[in-house]
N, C-alpha and C positions, 0 to 999 in steps of 0.2 A: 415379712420374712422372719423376722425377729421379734420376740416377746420384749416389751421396754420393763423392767422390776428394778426398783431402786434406785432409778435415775442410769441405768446402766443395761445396755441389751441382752440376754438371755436366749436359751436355746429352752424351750421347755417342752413335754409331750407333745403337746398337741403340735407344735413346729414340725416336730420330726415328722408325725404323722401328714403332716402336708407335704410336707419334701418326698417322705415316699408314695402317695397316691400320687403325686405330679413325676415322677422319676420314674414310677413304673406303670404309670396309666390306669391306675387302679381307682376304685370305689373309695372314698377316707374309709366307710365304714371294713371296709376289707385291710385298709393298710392297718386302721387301729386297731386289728386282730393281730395284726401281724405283729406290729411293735410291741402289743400286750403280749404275746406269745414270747418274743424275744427278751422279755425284763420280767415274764415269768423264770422263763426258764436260768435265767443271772439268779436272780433271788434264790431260787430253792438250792441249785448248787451250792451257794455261799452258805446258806445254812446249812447244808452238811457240810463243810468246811472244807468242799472242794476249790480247787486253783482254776482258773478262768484264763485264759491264754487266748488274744484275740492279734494273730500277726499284722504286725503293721500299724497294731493302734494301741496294746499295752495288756497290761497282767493285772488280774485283782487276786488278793489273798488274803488268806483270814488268819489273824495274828492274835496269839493270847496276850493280853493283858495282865502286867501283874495287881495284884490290892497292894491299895496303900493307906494313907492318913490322908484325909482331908480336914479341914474346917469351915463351920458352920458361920458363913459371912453376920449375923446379927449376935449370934451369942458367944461366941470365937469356940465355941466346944469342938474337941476332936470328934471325928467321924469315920469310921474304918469304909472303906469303899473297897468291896468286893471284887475280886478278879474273873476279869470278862475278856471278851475278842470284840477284837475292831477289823475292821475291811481297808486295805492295803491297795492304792494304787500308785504303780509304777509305768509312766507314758514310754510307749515304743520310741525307737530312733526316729523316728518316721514325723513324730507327733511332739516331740520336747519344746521348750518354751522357746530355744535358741532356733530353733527351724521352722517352727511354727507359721513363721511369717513368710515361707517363701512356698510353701504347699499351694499352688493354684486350684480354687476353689473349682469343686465338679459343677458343671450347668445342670440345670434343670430344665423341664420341657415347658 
């Protein structure tokens, strides 16, 4: 059911992709179109720095970064570090850590 990485269980691609060929009776190779389809189409939005609104399960958003100073751990030299965007998630009411535990898991077939 779950992937074990690090001493600790995971959910990883290919998980999902079994939960949905078993959830919807389908081929894996048809679900892992599906799921590829669904984490394409996330990806390219966020690189154009569109917002992602997924009700009932949370928001991603792409957030500019400002540059700063870093240092360089072996030679202690400053190092200017350019400003960039990062990817922003915020979990729905539905999904928070405080609720989390009381969500009954969907069956599978």
């Amino acid at each position: 059911m779950f992937t074990p990485i690090y001493g600790r269980f995971s959910v990883i691609k290919q998980d999902i992709v079994n939960r949905v060929s078993n959830q919807l009776n389908i081929t894996k190779v048809k679900a892992e179109i599906a799921v590829e389809s669904v984490f394409t189409s996330l990806k390219n939005a966020l690189k154009k720095g569109e917002r992602i609104e997924l009700r009932g399960f949370g928001v991603f958003i792409v957030k500019p970064r400002k540059s700063g100073v870093g240092r360089n751990p072996r030679t202690g030299e400053e190092v200017a570090i350019p400003p960039g965007k990062t990817i922003r998630f915020k979990p729905g009411k539905e999904i928070r850590a405080d609720k989390i535990a009381n969500i009954p898991e969907i069956p599978t077939r």
